[in-house]
C-alpha positions in Angstrom: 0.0 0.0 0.0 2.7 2.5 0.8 3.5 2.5 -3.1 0.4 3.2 -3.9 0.1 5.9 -1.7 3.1 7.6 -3.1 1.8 7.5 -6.7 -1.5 8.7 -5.6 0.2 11.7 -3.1 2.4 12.7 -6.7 -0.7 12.1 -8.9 -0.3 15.8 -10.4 3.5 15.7 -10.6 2.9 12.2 -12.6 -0.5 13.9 -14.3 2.5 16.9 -15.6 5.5 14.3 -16.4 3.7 11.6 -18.8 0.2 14.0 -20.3 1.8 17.5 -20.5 5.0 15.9 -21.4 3.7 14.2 -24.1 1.8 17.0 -25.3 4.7 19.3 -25.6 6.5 16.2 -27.0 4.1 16.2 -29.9 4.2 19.8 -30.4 8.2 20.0 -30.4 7.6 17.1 -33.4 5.4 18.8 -35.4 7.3 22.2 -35.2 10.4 20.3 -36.1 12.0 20.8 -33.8 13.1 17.4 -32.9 14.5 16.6 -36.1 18.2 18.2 -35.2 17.6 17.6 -31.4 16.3 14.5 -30.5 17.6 15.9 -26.8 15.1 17.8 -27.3 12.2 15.3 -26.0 13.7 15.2 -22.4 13.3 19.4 -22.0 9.9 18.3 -23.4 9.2 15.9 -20.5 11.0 18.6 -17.8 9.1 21.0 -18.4 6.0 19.1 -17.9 7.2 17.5 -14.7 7.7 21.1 -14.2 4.5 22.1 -14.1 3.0 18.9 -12.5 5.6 19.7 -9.4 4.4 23.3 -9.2 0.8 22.2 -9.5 1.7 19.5 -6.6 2.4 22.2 -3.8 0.1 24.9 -4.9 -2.4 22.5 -4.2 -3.7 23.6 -8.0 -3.1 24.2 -11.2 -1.4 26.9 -12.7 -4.2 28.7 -14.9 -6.7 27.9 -11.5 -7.0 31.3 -9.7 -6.6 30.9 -6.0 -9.2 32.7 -4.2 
């Protein structure tokens, strides 16, 4: 259970690393971009974990307005 527990506590760190990540992964391939930089996919990935961690200890997401 305490495995679970950790995946579940991270859920929107996870949620940011393997959805956003893969969105912006897509994006950065259909720009192009990845063609020169295949590096490229793992600032993709970053930046998604990114804003999964920020989302994590704001308790929200970033375009949610805190009230």
């Amino acid at each position: 259970m305490k495995l679970l527990e950790l995946i579940l506590d991270w859920k929107m760190a996870w949620f940011g690393l393997i959805f956003l990540g893969s969105i912006f992964n897509a994006i950065a391939f259909e720009l192009g971009i990845l063609e020169n930089n295949t590096n490229f996919s793992y600032a993709c990935y970053a930046f998604g974990l990114l804003l999964g961690l920020i989302a994590k200890f704001r308790e929200t997401w970033t375009w949610k307005i805190i009230k």
